[in-house]
N, CA, C and O atoms as CSV, one atom per row, in Angstrom:
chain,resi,resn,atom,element,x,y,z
A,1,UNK,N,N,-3.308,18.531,23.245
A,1,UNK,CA,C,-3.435,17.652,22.105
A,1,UNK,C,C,-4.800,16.971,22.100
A,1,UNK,O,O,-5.345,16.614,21.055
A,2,UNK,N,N,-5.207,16.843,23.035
A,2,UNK,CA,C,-6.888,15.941,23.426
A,2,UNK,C,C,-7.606,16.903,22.914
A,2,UNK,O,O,-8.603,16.489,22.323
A,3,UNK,N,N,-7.447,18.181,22.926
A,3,UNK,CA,C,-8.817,19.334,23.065
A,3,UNK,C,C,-8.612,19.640,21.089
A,3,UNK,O,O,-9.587,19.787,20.352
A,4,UNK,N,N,-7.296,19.668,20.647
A,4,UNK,CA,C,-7.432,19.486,19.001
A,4,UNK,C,C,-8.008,18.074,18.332
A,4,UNK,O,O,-8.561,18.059,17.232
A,5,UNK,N,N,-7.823,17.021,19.061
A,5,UNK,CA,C,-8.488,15.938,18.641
A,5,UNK,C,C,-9.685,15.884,18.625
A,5,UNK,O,O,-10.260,15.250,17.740
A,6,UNK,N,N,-10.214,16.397,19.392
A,6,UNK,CA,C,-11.942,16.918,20.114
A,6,UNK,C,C,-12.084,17.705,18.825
A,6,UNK,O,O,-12.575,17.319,17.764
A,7,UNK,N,N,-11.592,18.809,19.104
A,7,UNK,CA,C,-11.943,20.095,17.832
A,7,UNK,C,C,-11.724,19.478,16.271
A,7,UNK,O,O,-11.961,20.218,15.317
A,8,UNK,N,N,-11.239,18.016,16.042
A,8,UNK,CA,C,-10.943,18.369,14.641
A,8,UNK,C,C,-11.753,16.589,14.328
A,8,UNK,O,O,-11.537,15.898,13.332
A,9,UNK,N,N,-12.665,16.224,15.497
A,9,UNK,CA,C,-13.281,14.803,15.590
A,9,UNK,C,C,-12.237,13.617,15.144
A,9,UNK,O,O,-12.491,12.682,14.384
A,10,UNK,N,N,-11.408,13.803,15.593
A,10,UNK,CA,C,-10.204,12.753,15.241
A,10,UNK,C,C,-9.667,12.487,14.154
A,10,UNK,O,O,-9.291,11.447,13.614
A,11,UNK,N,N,-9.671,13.553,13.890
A,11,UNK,CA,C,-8.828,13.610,12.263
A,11,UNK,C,C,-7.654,13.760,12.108
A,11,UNK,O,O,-7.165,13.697,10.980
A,12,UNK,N,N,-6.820,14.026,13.345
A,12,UNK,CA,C,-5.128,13.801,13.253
A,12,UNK,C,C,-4.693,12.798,13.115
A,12,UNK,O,O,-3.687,12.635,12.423
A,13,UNK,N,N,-5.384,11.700,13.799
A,13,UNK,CA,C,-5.547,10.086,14.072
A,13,UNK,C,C,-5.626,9.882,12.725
A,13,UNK,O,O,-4.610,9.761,12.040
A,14,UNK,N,N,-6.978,9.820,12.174
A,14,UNK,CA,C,-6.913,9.601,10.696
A,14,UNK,C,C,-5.905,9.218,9.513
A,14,UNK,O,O,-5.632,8.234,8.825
A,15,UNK,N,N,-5.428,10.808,9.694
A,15,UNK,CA,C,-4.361,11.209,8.545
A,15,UNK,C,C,-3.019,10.860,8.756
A,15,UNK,O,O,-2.077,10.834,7.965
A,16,UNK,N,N,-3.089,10.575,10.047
A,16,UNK,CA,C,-1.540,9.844,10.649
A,16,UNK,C,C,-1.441,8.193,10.174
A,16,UNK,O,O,-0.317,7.692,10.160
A,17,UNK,N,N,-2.452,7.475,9.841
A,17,UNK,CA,C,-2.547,6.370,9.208
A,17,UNK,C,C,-2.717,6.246,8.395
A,17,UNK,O,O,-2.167,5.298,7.833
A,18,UNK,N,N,-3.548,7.035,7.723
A,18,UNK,CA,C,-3.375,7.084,6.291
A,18,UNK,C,C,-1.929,7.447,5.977
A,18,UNK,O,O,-1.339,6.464,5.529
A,19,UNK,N,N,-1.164,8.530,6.063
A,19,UNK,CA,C,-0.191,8.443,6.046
A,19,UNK,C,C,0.848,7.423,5.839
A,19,UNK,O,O,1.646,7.334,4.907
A,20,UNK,N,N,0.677,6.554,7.025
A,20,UNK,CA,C,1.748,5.865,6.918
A,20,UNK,C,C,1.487,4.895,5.844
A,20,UNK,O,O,2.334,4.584,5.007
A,21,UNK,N,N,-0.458,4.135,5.922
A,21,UNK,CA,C,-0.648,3.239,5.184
A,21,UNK,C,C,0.409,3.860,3.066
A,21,UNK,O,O,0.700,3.182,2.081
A,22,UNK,N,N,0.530,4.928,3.294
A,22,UNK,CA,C,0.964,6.076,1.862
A,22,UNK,C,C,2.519,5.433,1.914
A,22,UNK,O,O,3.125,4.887,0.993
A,23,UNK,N,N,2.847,5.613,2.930
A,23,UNK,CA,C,4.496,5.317,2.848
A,23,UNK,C,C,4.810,3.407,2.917
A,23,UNK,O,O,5.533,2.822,2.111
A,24,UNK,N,N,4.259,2.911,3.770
A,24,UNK,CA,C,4.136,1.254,2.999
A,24,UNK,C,C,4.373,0.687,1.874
A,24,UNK,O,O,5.230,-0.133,1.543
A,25,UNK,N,N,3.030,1.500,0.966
A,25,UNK,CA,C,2.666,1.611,0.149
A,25,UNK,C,C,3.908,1.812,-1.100
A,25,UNK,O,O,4.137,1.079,-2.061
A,26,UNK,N,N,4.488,2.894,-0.745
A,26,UNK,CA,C,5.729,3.483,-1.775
A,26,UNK,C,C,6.752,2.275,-1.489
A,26,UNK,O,O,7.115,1.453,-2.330
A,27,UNK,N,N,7.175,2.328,-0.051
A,27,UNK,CA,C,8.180,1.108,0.549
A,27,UNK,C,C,8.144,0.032,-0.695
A,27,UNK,O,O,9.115,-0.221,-1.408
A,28,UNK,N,N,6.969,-0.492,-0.804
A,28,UNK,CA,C,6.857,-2.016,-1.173
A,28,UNK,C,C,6.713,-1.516,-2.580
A,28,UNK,O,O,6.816,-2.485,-3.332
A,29,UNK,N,N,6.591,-0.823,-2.996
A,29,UNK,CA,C,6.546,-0.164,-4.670
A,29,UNK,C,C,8.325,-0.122,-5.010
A,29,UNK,O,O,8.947,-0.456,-6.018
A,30,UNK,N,N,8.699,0.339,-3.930
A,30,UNK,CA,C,10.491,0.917,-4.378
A,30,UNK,C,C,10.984,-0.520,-4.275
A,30,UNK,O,O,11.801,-0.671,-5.183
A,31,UNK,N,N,10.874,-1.456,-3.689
A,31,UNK,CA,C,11.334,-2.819,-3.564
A,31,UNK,C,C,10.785,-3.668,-4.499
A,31,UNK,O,O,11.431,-4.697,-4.695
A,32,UNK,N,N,9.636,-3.502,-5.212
A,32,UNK,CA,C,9.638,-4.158,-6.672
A,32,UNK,C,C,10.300,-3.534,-7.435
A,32,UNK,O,O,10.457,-4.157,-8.485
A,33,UNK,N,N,10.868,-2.401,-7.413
A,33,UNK,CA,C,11.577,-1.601,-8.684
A,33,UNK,C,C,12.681,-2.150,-8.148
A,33,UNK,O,O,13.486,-2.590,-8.969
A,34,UNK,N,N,13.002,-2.271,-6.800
A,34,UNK,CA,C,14.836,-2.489,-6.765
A,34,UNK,C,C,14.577,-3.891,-7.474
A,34,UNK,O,O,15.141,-4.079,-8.552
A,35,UNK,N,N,13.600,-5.091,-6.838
A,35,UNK,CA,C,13.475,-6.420,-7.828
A,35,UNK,C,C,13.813,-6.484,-8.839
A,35,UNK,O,O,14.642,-7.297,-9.247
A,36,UNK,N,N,13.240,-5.619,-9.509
A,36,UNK,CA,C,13.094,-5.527,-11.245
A,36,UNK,C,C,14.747,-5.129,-11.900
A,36,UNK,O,O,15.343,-5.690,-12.820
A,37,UNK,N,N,15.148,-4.062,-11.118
A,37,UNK,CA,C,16.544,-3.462,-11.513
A,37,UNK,C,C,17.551,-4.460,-11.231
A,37,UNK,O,O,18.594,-4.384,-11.880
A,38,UNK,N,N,17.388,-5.628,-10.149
A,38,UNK,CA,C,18.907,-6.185,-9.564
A,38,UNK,C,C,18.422,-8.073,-10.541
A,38,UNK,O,O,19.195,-8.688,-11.276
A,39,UNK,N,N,17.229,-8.429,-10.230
A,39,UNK,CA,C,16.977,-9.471,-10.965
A,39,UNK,C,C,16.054,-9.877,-12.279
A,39,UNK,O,O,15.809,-10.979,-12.770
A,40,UNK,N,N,15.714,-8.771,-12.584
A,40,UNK,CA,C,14.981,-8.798,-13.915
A,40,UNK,C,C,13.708,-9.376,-13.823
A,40,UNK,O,O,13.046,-9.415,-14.860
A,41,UNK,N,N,13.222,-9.840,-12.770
A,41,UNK,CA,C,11.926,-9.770,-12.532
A,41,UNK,C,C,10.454,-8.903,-12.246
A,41,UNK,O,O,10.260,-8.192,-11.260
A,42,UNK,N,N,9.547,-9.129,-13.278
A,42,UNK,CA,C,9.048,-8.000,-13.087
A,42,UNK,C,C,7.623,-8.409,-12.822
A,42,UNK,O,O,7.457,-9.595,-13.106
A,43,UNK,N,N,6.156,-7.598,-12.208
A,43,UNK,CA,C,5.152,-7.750,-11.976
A,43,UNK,C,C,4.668,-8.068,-13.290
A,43,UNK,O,O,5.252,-7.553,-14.242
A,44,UNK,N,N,3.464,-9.013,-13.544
A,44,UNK,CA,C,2.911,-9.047,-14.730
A,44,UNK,C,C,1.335,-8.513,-13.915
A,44,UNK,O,O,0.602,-9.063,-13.093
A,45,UNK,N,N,1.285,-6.987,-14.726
A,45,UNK,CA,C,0.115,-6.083,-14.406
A,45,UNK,C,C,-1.332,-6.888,-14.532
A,45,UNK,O,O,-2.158,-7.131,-13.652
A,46,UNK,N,N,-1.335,-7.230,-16.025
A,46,UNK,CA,C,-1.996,-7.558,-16.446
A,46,UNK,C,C,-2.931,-9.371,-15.494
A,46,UNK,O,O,-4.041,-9.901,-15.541
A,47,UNK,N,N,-1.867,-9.588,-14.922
A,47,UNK,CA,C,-2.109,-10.810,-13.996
A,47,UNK,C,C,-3.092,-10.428,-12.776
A,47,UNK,O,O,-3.970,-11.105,-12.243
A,48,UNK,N,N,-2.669,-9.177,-12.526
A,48,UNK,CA,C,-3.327,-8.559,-11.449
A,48,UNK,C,C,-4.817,-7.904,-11.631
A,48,UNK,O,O,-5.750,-7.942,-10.828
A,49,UNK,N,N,-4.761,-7.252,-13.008
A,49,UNK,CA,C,-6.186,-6.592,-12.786
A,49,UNK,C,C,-6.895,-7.162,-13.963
A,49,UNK,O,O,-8.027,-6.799,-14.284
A,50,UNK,N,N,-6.100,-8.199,-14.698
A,50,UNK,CA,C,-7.366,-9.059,-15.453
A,50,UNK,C,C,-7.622,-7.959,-16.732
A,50,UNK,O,O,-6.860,-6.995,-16.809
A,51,UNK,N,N,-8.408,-8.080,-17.454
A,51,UNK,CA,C,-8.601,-7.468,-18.479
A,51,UNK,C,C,-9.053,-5.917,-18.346
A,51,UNK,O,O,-9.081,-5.378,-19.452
A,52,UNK,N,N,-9.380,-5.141,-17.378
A,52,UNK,CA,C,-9.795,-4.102,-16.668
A,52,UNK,C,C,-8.358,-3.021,-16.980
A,52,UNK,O,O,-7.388,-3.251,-16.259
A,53,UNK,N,N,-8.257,-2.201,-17.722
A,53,UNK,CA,C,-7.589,-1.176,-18.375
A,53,UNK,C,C,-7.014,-0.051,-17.753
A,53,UNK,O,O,-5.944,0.536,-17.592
A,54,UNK,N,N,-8.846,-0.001,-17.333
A,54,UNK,CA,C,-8.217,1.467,-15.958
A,54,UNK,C,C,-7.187,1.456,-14.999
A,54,UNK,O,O,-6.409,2.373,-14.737
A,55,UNK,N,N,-7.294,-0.375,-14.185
A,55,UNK,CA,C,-7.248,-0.925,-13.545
A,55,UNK,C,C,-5.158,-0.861,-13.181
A,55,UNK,O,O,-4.428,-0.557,-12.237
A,56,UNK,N,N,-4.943,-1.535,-15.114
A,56,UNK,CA,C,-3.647,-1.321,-14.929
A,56,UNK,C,C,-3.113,-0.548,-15.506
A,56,UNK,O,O,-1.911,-0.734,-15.698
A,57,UNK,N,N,-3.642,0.457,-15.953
A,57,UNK,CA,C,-3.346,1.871,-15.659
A,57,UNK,C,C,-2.230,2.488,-14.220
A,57,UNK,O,O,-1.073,2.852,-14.013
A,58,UNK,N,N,-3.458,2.291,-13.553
A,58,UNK,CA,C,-3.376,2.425,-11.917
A,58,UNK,C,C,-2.146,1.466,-11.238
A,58,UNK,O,O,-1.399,1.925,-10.374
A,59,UNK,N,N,-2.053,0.275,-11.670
A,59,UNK,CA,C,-0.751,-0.496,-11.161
A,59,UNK,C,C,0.567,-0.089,-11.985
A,59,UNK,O,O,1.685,-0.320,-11.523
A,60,UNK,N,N,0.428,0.358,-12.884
A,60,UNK,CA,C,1.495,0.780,-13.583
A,60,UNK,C,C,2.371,1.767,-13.113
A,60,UNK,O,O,3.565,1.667,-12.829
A,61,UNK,N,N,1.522,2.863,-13.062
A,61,UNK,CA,C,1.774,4.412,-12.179
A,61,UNK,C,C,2.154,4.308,-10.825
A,61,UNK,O,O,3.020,4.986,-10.271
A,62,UNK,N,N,1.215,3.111,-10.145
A,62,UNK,CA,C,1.919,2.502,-9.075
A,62,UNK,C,C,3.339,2.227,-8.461
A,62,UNK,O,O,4.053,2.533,-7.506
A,63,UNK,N,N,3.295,1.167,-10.035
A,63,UNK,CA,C,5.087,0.783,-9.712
A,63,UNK,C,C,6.003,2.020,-10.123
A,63,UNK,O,O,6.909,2.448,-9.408
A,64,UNK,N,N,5.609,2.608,-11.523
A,64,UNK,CA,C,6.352,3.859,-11.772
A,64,UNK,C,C,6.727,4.908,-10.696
A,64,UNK,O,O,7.275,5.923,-11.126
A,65,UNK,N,N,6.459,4.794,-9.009
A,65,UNK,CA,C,6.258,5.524,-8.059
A,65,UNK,C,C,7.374,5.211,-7.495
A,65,UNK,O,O,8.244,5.938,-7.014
A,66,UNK,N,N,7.274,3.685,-7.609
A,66,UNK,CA,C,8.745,3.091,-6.695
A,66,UNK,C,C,10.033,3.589,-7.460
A,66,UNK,O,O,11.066,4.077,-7.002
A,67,UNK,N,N,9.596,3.270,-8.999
A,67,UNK,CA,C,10.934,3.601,-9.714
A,67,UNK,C,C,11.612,5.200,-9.690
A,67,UNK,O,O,12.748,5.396,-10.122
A,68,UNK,N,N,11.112,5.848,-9.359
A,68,UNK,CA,C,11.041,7.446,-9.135
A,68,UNK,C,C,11.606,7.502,-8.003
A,68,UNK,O,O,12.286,8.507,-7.795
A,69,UNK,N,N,11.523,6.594,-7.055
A,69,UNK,CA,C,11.422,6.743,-5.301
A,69,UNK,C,C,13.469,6.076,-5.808
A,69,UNK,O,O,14.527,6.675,-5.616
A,70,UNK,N,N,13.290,5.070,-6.276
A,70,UNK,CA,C,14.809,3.874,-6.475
A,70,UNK,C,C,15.716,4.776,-6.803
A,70,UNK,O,O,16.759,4.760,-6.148
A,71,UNK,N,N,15.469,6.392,-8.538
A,71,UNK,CA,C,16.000,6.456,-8.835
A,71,UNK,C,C,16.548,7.880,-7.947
A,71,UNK,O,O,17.700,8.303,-8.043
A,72,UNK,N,N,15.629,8.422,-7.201
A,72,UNK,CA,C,15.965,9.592,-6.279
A,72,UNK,C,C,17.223,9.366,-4.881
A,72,UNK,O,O,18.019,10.195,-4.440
A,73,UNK,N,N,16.928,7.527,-4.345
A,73,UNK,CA,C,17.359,7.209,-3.989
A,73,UNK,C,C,18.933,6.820,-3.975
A,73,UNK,O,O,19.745,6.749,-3.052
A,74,UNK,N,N,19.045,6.579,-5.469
A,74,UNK,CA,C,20.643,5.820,-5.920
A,74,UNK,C,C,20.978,7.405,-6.868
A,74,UNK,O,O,21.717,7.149,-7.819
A,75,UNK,N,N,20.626,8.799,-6.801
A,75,UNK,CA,C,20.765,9.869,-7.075
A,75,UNK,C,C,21.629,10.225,-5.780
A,75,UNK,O,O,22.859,10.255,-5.727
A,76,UNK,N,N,20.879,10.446,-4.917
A,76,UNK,CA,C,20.794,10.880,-3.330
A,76,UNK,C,C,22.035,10.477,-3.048
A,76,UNK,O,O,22.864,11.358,-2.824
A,77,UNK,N,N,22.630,8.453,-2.971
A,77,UNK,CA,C,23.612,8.064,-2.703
A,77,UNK,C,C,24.925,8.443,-3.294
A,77,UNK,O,O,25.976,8.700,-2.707
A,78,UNK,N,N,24.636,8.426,-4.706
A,78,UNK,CA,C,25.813,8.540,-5.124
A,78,UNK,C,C,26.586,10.111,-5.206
A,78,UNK,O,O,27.708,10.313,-5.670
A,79,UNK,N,N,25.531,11.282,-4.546
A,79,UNK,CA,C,26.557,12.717,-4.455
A,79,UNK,C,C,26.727,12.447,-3.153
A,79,UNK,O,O,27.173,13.491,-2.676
A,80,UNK,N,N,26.601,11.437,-2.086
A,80,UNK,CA,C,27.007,11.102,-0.759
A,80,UNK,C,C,28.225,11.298,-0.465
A,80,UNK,O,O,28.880,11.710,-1.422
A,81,UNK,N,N,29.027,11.108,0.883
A,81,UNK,CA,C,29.956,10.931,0.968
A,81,UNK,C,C,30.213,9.741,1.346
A,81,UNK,O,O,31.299,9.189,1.169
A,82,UNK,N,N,29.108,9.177,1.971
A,82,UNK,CA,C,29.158,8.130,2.745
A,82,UNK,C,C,28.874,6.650,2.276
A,82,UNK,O,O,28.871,5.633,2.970
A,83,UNK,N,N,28.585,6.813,0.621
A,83,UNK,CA,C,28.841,5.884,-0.212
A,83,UNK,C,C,29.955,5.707,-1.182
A,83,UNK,O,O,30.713,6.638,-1.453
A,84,UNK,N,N,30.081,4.324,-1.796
A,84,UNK,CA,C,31.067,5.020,-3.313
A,84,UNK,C,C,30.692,3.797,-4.457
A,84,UNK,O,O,29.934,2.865,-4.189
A,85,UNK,N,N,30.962,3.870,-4.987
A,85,UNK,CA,C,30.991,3.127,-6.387
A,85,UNK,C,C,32.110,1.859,-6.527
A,85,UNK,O,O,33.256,2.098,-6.908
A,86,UNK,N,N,31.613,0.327,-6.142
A,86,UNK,CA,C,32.582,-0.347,-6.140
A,86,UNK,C,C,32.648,-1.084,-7.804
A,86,UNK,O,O,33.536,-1.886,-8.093
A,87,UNK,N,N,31.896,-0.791,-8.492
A,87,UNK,CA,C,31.997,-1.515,-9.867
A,87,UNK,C,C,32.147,-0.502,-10.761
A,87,UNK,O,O,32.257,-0.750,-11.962
């Protein structure tokens, strides 16, 4: 494993943090969407990137990541066995 780290100048290292910094990232994205879904609270984009367009563009697609992640999630659960539907 030392002699591929050598051969690839530490780029396993790298991408192994980046990585994770990627999955954080989604984590805390899927937990404003669960926010938004259980208490109706939601990010105000526009608070964040100020008048800059591109900007919340980019936070939008952001959160739209978590909501994708929430709805794969409560997909996933409910053909489970190991969940059920109490309401």
């Amino acid at each position: 494993m030392v002699l591929l780290n050598l051969l690839t100048f530490g780029l396993w290292g790298k991408l192994g943090r980046l990585g994770h910094y990627a999955f954080d990232a989604v984590l805390i994205s899927t937990i404003l969407a669960g926010m938004r879904r259980s208490t109706g609270l939601t990010v105000k984009s526009e608070r964040i990137t100020g008048e800059n367009g591109e900007m919340n563009k980019w936070v939008t697609k952001y959160l739209g990541v978590g909501e994708w992640v929430l709805d794969q999630s409560v997909a996933f659960a409910g053909t489970s066995k190991y969940f059920e539907r109490t309401r």
